[in-house]
N, C-alpha and C positions, 0 to 999 in steps of 0.2 A: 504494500500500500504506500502511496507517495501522496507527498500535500504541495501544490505549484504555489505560486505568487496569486494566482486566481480565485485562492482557497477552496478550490474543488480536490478532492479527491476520487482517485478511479484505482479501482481492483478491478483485473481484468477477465471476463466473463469464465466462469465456470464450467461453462458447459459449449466453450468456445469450440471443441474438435467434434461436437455431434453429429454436425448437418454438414459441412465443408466435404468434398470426398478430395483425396490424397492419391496424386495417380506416380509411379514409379518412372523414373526421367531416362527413358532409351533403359539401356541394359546395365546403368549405373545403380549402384545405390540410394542415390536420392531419390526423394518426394518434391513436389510443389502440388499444393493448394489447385483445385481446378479452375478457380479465378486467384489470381494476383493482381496486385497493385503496383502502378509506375506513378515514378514521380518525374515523367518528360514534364509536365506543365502543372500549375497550382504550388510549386513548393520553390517557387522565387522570392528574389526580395522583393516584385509586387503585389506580396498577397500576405494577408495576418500570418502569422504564428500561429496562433490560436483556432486556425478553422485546420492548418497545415494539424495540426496537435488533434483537435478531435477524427480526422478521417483517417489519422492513421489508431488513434485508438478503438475505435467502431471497426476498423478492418481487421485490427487481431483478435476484439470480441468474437467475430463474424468465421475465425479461424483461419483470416486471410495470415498467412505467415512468409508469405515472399513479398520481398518487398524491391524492385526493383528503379535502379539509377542509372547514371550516366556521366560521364567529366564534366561538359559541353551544360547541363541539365540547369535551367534557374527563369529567367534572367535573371542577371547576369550568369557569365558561364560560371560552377561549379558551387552557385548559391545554393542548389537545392541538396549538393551534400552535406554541404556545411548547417543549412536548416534541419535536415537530415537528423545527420549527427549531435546535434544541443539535443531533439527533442529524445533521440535514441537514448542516452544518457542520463536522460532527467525522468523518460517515463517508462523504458523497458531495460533499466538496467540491471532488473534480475532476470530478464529474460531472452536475453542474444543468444542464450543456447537452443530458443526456443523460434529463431529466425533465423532466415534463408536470406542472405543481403548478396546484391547483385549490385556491380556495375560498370561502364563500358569506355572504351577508349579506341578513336578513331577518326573525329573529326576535326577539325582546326580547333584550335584548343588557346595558344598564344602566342603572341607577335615575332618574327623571326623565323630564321631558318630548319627548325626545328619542332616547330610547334605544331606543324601542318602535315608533316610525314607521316601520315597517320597506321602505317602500318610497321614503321620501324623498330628496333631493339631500345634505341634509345629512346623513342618518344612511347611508344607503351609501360617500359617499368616507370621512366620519370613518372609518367600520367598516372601511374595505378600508387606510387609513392604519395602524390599530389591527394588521391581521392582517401586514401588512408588515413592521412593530415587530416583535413576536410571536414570528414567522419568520426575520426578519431577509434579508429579502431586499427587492428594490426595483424587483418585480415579479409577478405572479402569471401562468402562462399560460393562466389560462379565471378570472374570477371572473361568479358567478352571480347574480341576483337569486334568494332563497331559496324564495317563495313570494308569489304576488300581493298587493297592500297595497290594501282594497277604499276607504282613506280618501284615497290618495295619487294624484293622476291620473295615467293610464297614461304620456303623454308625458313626465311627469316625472323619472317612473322611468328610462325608456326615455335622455331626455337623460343623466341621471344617467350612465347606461353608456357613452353615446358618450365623453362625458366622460372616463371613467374609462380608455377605447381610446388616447382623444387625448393625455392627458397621460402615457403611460408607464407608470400600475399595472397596466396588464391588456394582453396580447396579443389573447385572444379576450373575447368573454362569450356570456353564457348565460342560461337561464329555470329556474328549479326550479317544480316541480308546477304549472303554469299549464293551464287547459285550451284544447282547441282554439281556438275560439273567441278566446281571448284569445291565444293565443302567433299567430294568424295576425292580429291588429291589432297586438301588438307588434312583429312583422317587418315589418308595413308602415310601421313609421314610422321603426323601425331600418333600412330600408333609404333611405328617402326624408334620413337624416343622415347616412347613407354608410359608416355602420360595424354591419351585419347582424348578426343573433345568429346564431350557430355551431353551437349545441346546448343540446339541453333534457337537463335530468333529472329525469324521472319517477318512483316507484313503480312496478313492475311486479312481477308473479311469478305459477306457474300458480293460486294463490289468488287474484291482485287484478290483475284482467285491463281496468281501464277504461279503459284507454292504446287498448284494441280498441276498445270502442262507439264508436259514431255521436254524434256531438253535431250535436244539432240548430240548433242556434246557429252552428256551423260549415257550413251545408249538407252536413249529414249527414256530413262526414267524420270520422273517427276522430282523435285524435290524431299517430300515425302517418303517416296520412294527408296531415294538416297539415304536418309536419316534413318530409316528401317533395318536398311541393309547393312548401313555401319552404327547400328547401336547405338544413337542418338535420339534424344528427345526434342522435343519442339516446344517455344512458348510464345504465343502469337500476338503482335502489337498491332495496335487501331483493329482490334475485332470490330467497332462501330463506324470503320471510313471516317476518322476525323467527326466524329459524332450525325454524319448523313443516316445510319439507322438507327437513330431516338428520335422521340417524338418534337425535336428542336425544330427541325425544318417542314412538318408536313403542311404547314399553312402559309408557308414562303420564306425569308430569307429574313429572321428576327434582327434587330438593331444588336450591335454588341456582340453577337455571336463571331466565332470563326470564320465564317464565308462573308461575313458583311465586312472583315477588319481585312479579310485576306492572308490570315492565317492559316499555314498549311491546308487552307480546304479551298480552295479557288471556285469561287462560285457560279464557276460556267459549268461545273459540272453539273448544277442543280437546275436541269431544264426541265421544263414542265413534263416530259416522257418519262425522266427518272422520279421525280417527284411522285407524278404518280403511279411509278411499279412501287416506290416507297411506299405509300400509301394504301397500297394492296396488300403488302406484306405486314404494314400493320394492323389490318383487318384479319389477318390471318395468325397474330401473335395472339390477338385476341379473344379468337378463337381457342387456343391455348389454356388461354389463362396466364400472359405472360406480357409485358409491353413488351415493344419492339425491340428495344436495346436487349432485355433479358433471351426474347428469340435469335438474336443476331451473336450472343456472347455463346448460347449452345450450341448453336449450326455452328460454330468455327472448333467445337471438343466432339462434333459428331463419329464415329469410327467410319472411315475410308476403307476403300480398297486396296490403295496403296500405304498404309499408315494412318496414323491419329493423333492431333495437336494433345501435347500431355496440358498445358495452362493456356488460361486465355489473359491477356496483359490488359489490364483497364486503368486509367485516368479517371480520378476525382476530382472536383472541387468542392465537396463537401462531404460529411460522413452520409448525410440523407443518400447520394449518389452513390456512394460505393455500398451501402445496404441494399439498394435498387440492383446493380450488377451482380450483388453476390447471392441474389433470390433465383437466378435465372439455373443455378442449378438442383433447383424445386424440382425440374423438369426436362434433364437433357437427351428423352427418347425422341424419335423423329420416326413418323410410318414413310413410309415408302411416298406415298402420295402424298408427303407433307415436300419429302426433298424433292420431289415429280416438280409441285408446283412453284417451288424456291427457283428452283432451275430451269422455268417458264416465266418466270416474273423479271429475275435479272441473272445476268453470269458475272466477266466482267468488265468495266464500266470504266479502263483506263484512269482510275483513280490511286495507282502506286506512285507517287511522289520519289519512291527511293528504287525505282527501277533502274536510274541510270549508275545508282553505286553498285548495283547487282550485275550489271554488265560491263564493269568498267573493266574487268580483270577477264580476260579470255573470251572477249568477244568476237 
């Protein structure tokens, strides 16, 4: 039990692991939460403490126990570890053993020749030392490479990580947006150093479905595919498109939102055609029993033919929101004629933003 400057106290829910299901990460050891939480947006220095403070306490009530970051993560860059970190310390500091911390390095990071390399020896440990600090911890248990580095060669990289296993920053690692093709040369060489990548995180949602196709470079496997075959887990960001499946946009394009400021959601995407496949799909979550955002967060943990996303990465700005998200696994069966009509309504919708770091390396 802890008492803040706000004179509230929270003990943290009892009966937090009841209803969460806990799915095993590729052929690894670990668990994550079938919804997790990111901290890409809402845990800058533009936004309270204190809302940052309750949604991550509602998320570990909730049995949400991964918690996932990034260098790059704020505004400013690498605020939201540092926000992160105060609250970790002040309100879960008996219980880090009871959380999965995750975070990633890969994007321009700081000024100079070095800062931007994002797939190098030097700017990954500098980066993962930095997110430590940050945090204040003297460890992470998953750090990622963020996005392929088409200047840095792949073994580099890849040492880089063993690296990072062997010396104590990282328990696991991992791949962000890599394609097939390439996340099956990175695990062969990450296995051949003895310390395997664990899981990838990809983009995924019923709009930006490329995680499915075939890559041809892969002998025709999918990405999924890929991650299957080399014992790898998956943990899917923007399961909701930049928030285009909640109920934000089905009456047009609100003041304030993401597509009105032009924040990763470009609002050309929201033409009246998508709108209203949207709009269908939300008569059909409702049908459920489920908003839209809750149907959109299970369709991306549905099982595949080729594999099955182990988490789904969700963004909060408040604990109300991440209580909403984390009800969606009330219900994550799908009949045949549920995914029939998902896959008549939309496929995908050219809304991956991060497509071109996926193909910047072995295109």
């Amino acid at each position: 039990m802890l008492i803040y400057g706000d004179d509230t106290v929270w003990t943290p829910a009892e009966n937090r692991y009841e209803t969460m299901p806990y799915r095993r990460v590729g052929e690894s050891g670990l668990k994550l939460p079938a919804v997790s939480l990111g901290l890409w947006h809402n845990f800058g220095d533009d936004k309270p403490v204190a809302g940052m403070r309750a949604t991550l306490r509602r998320a570990f009530d909730l049995g949400i126990t991964h918690f996932d970051l990034a260098n790059n993560y704020g505004p400013p860059a690498g605020s939201a570890e540092l926000n992160f970190g105060r609250i970790l310390k002040e309100d879960f500091a008996g219980h880090r053993h009871e959380l999965v911390i995750s975070t990633k390095a890969g994007w321009d990071m700081w000024p100079g020749p070095y800062g931007d390399v994002g797939g190098s020896r030097q700017y990954l440990v500098t980066s993962l030392d930095q997110s430590l600090e940050r945090m204040g911890l003297d460890h992470v248990d998953v750090f990622y490479h963020h996005r392929p580095d088409p200047e840095t060669p792949l073994e580099e990289t890849m040492r880089a990580l063993d690296h990072i296993v062997r010396s104590g920053r990282a328990t696991y690692v991992g791949v962000s947006s890599y394609g097939a093709d390439l996340t099956l040369e990175a695990q062969r060489i990450m296995r051949e150093l003895g310390t395997p990548l664990v899981i990838h995180q990809p983009s995924y949602s019923m709009l930006n479905r490329w995680i499915e196709q075939p890559n041809e470079r892969a002998g025709g496997k999918n990405l999924l595919g890929a991650l299957t075959e080399t014992g790898m887990g998956s943990i899917c960001f923007t399961p909701l498109a930049q928030g285009m499946l909640t109920d934000k946009y089905l009456n047009g394009v609100p003041e304030g939102s993401r597509a009105a400021e032009n924040k990763s959601l470009d609002p050309s995407w929201l033409s009246e055609q998508t709108l209203d496949q949207i709009r269908e799909l939300n008569t059909m979550a409702q049908e459920r029993g489920q908003t839209l955002a809750q149907m959109a967060i299970a369709w991306t943990l549905r099982p595949q033919d080729s594999g099955q996303v182990t988490s789904a990465l969700v963004g909060a700005s408040s604990a109300q929101q991440i209580e909403d998200s984390a009800r969606a696994v009330a219900n994550l069966e799908f009949s045949a004629d549920e995914l029939r009509r998902i896959d008549e309504l939309v496929t995908d919708a050219g809304v991956n933003i991060w497509g071109a770091a996926t193909e910047s390396k072995h295109a």
